[in-house]
DOTOR-876824 format. One record per residue (C-alpha): chain; x, y, z; residue in three letters. Coordinates in steps of 0.2 Angstrom, whole numbers. Each point is the difference from the previous one (the first is absolute). Layout:
A/X/Y/Z/ALA .
...
***
This chain:
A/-107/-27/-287/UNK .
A/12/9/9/UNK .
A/5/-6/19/UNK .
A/4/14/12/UNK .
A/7/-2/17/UNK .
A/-3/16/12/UNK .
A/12/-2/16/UNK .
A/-3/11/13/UNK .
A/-1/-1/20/UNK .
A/-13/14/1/UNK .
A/-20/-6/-3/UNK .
A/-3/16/-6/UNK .
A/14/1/-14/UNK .
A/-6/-17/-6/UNK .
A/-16/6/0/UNK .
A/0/17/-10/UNK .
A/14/-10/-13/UNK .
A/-12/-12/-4/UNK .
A/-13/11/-4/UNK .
A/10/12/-8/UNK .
A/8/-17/-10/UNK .
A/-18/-4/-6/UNK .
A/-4/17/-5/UNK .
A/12/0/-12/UNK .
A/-4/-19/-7/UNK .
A/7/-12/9/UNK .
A/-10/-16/8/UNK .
A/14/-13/7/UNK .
A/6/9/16/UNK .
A/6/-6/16/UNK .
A/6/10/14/UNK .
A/8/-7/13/UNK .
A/6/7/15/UNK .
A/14/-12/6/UNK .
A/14/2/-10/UNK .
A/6/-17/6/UNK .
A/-17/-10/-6/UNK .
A/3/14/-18/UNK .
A/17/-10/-1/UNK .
A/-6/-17/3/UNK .
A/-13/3/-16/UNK .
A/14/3/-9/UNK .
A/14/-10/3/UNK .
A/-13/-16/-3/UNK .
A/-6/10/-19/UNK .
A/11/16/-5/UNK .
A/-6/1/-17/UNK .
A/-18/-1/6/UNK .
A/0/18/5/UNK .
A/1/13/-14/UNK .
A/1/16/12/UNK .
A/6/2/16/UNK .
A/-4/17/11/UNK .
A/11/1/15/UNK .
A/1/10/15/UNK .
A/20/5/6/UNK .
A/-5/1/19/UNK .
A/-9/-15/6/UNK .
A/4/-11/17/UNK .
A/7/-17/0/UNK .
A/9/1/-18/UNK .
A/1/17/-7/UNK .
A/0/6/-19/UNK .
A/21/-3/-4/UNK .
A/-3/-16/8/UNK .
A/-15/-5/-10/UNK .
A/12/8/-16/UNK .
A/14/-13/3/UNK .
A/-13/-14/2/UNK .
A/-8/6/-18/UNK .
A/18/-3/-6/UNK .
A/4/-15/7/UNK .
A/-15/-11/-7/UNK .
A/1/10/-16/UNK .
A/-15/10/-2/UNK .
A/-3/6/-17/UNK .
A/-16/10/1/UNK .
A/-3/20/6/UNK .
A/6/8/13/UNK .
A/-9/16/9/UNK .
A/8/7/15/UNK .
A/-10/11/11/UNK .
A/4/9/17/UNK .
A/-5/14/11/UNK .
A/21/3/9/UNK .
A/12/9/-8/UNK .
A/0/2/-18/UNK .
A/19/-1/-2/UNK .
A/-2/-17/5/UNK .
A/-12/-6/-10/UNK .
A/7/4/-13/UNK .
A/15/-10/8/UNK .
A/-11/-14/0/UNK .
A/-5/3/-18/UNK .
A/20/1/-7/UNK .
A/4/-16/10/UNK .
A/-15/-8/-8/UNK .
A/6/6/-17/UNK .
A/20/-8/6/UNK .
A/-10/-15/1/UNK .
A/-4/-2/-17/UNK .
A/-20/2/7/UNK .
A/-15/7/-11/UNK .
A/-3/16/12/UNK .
A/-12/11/-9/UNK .
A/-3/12/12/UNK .
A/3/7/21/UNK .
A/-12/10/6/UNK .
A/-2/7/17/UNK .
A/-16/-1/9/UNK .
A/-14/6/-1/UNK .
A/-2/-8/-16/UNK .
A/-11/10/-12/UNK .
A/-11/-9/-15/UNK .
A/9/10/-12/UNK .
A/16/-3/6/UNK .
A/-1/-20/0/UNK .
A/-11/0/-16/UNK .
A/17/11/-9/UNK .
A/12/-13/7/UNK .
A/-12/-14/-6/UNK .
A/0/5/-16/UNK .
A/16/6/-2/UNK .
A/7/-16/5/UNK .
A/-10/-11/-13/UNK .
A/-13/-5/12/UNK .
A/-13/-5/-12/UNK .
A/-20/-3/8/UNK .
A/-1/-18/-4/UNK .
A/19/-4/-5/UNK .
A/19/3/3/UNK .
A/13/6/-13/UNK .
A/8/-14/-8/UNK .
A/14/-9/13/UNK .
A/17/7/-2/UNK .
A/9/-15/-8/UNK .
A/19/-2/-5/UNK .
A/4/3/-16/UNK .
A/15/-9/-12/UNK .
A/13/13/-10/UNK .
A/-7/-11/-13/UNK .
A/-18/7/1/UNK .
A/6/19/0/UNK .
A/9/-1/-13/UNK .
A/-12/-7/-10/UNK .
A/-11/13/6/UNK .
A/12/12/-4/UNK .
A/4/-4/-18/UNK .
A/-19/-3/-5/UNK .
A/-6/17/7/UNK .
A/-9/-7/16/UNK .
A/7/15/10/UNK .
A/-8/14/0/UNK .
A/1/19/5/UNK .
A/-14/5/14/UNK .
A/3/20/5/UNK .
A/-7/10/16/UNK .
A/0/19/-2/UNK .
A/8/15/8/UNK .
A/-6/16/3/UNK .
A/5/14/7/UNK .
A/-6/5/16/UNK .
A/0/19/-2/UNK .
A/-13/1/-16/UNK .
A/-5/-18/0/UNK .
A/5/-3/-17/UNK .
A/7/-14/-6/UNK .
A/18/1/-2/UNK .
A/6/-18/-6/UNK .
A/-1/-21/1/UNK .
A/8/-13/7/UNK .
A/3/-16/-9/UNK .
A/-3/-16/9/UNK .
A/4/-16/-5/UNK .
A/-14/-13/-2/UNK .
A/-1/-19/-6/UNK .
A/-16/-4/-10/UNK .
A/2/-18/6/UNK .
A/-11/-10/-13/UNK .
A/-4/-13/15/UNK .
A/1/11/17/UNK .
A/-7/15/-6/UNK .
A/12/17/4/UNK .
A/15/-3/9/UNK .
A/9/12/9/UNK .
A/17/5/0/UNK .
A/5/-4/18/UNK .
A/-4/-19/-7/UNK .
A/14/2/-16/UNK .
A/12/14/3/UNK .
A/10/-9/11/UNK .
A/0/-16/-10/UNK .
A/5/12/-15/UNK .
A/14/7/8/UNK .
A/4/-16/8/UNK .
A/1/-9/-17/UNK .
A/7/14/-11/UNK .
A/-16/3/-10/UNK .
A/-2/18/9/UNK .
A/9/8/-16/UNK .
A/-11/-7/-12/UNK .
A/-17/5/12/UNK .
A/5/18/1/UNK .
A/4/2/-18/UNK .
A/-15/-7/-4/UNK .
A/-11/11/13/UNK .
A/13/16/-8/UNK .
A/-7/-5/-16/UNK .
A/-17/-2/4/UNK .
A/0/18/9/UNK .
A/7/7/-14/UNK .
A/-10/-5/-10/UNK .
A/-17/6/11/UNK .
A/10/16/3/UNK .
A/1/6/-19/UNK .
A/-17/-3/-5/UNK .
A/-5/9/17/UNK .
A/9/14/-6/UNK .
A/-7/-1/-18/UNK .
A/-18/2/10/UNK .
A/5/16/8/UNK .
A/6/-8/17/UNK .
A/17/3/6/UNK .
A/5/-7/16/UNK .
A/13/-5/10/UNK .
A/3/-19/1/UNK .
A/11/-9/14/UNK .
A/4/-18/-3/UNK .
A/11/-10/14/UNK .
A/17/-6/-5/UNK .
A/7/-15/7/UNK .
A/18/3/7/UNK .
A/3/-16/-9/UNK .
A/-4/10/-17/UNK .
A/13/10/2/UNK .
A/16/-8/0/UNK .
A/5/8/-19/UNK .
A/9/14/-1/UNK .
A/-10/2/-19/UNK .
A/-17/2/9/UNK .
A/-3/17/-1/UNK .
A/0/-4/-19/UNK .
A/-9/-11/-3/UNK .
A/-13/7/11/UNK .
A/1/16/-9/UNK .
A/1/-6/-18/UNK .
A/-17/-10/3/UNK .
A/-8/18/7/UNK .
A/7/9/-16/UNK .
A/-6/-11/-11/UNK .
A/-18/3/6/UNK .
A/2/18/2/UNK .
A/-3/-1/19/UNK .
A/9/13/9/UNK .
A/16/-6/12/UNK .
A/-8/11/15/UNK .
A/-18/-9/0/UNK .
A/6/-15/3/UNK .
A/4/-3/19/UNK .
A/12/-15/6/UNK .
A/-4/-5/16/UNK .
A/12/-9/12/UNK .
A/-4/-8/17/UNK .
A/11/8/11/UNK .
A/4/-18/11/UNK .
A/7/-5/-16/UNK .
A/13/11/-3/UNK .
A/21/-4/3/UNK .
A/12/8/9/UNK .
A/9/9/-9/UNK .
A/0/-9/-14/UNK .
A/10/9/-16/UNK .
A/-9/-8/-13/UNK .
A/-17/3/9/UNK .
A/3/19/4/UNK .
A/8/0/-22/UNK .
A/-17/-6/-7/UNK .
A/-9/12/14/UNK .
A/9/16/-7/UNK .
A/-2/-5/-18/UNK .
A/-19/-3/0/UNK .
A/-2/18/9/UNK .
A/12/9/-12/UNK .
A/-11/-8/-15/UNK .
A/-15/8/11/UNK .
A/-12/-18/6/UNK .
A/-7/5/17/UNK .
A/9/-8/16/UNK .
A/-12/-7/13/UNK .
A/6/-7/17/UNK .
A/-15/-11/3/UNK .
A/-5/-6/18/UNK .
A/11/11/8/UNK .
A/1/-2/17/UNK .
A/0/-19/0/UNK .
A/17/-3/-6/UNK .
A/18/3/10/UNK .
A/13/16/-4/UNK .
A/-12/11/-5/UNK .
A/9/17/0/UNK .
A/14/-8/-8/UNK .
A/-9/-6/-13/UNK .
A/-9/19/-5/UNK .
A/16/7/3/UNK .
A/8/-10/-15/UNK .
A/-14/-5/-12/UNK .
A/-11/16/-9/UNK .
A/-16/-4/3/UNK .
A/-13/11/-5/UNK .
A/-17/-9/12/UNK .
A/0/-8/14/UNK .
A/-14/-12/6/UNK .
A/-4/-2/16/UNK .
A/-7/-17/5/UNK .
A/-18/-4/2/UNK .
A/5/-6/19/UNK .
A/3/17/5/UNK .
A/-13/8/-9/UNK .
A/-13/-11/3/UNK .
A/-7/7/18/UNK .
A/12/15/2/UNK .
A/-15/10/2/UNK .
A/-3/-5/17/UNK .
A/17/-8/5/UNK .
A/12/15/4/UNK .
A/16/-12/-1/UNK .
A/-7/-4/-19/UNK .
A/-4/15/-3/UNK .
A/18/8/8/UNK .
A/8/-13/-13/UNK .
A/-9/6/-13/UNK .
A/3/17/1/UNK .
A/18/-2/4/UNK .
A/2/-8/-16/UNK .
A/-9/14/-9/UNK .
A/9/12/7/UNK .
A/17/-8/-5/UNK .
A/-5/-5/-17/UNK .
A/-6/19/-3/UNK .
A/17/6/5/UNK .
A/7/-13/-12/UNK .
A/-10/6/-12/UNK .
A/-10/-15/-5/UNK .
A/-18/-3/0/UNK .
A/-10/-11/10/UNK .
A/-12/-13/-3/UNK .
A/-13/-5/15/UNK .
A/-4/-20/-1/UNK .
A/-13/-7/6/UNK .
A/-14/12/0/UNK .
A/-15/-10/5/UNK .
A/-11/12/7/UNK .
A/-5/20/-1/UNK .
A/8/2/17/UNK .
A/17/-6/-9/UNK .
A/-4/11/-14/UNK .
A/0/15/13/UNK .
A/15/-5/11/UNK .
A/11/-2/-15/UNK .
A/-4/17/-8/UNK .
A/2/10/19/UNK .
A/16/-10/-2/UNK .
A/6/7/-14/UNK .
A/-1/-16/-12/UNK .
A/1/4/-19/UNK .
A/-8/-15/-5/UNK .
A/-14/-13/6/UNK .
A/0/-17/-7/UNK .
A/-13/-13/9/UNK .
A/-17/-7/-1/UNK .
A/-9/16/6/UNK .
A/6/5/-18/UNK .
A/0/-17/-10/UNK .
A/4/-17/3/UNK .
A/13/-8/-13/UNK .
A/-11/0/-19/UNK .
A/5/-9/-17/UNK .
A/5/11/-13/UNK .
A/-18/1/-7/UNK .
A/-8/9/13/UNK .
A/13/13/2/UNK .
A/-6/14/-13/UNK .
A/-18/-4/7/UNK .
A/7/2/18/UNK .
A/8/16/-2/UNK .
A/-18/8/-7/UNK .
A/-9/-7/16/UNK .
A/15/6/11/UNK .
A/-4/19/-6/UNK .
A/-19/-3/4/UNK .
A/4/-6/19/UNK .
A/14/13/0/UNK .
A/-13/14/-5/UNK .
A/-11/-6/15/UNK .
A/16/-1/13/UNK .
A/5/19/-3/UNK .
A/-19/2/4/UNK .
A/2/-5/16/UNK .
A/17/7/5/UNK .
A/10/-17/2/UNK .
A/12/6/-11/UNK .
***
């Protein structure tokens, strides 16, 4: 059964979440509205809690405060954060959590609607009765042998165009079909990939696999664009461009459906060998995606000398624009400069019909979210694209697009 710990100095707040908490399936709640006597529970039985709900403003010990204690005894369990001042600082709150290495699954600002904590809820794994498996560390060891027995697998989450609503391509996710843990996400092995020089062998396997999915997708009468994330750490060979292309010819796949995507934090300064590889793959014709943007450092610089044809604005500027003028100013600055540029754009993190709407007012090419699809094995992509048509039909019947 899962524990849920709902800290809040208001006797109303506490109120409406706990029935709002038992609407949705939950039994085990305490609220508490001392953040002190919250604390105490939990310094004497961290684990004992599964989901915390926590107000920013509160007297005596406010939410950053009651963040750094979370850090300090280790809590391992869920993190909501939830406040009625400024949203710009809750969303403060929510990237300091994230510094922290803490399992923040969502920030909302008060009044708290059912839908909206029920959407977080889900979104972040919170099961009626139990928690996602416990994020455990891995061995180099283990990956690799997950890697060379087939054990990581290719989820992908559509993108469709927010003029017509059609879909307009996929992006591959990497996934570990852990035989123990169940699926195991890439924030839990990338790094330990990279870190132990196995990332070339995982991307060439998730190149492989998307390849693979892209030409029978194409013998059943869908063509698509694909993106798949490229570690910086892949490409560190001047001959990638190659190789990459060789493995696209020999399945008949088209250079220009095939989308390389880059997080924009991880690329160099003016590195010669970075901007060599860059150049070649958009001479062959791969699409260029800065992914993240807006999260990393130098940006200008960086589409000044690398030819990208997308950029993607991150989900923590989308997410809420549509009533947040300073996100909503950040995002349509970026449109703006991208469109000049002559890219496209992707919108992240459509969660709701409201994010839908802000991103097309805003001139967003693409949406890619969970309005439109959660991340879906490679099974139920064909199946998905028919449905998408059907709720398309029904969203042109009501104007939203």
């Amino acid at each position: 059964m899962v524990k849920i710990l709902v800290v809040d100095d208001d006797a109303l707040m506490l109120h409406l979440m706990r029935r709002q908490l038992m609407i949705i399936g939950f039994d085990s709640i305490h609220c508490i509205n001392d953040p002190n006597v919250a604390l105490k529970i939990l310094e004497l039985s961290p684990a004992g809690i599964d989901l915390i709900i926590c107000d920013l403003k509160m007297p005596g010990v406010d939410g950053i405060e009651f963040i750094r204690v979370l850090v300090k005894i280790k809590y391992k369990g869920k993190l909501i954060l939830v406040s009625g001042e400024d949203r710009r600082l809750l969303m403060l709150a929510n990237k300091l959590a994230l510094a922290h290495d803490l399992n923040i699954i969502g920030a909302l600002i008060k009044p708290v609607t059912p839908e909206q904590l029920k959407n977080v809820i889900s979104n972040g794994k919170v099961k009626g009765d139990a928690l996602e498996h416990r994020k455990r560390v891995y061995k180099s060891s283990e990956l690799k042998h997950a890697i060379e027995h087939g054990e990581i697998e290719v989820y992908y989450q559509p993108q469709v165009s927010l003029k017509t609503g059609k879909v307009t391509g996929i992006e591959a996710l990497a996934r570990w079909a852990h035989p123990e843990d169940g699926l195991v996400y890439p924030d839990q092995f990338i790094r330990l990939a990279e870190d132990s020089e196995l990332i070339g062998s995982l991307t060439s396997s998730l190149i492989d696999q998307v390849l693979t999915h892209m030409e029978w997708w194409i013998e059943h009468g869908l063509e698509m664009n694909v993106s798949v994330n490229i570690s910086m750490n892949s490409l560190v060979s001047i001959d990638y461009p190659d190789i990459i292309a060789a493995k696209a010819f020999e399945k008949n796949i088209p250079l220009s459906s095939l989308v390389l995507e880059v997080t924009e934090s991880c690329l160099m300064h003016n590195d010669p060998k970075q901007m060599d590889i860059f150049a070649r793959l958009k001479i062959k014709g791969f699409g260029l995606s800065i992914d993240d943007f807006g999260t990393g450092y130098s940006t200008l610089e960086k589409l000044r000398d690398i030819p990208f044809s997308e950029m993607k604005i991150d989900k923590g500027f989308v997410l809420g624009a549509c009533e947040d003028p300073s996100l909503a100013a950040i995002v349509k600055s970026n449109v703006a400069l991208a469109h000049e540029l002559g890219m496209s754009v992707v919108a992240e993190g459509i969660e709701t019909e409201a994010d839908w709407n802000f991103a097309a007012g805003s001139g967003c090419n693409i949406a890619q979210g969970y309005f439109i699809s959660p991340p879906i094995p490679v099974n139920d992509v064909m199946f998905w694209v028919e449905k998408w048509k059907q709720r398309m039909s029904n969203l042109l019947d009501r104007d939203c697009l």
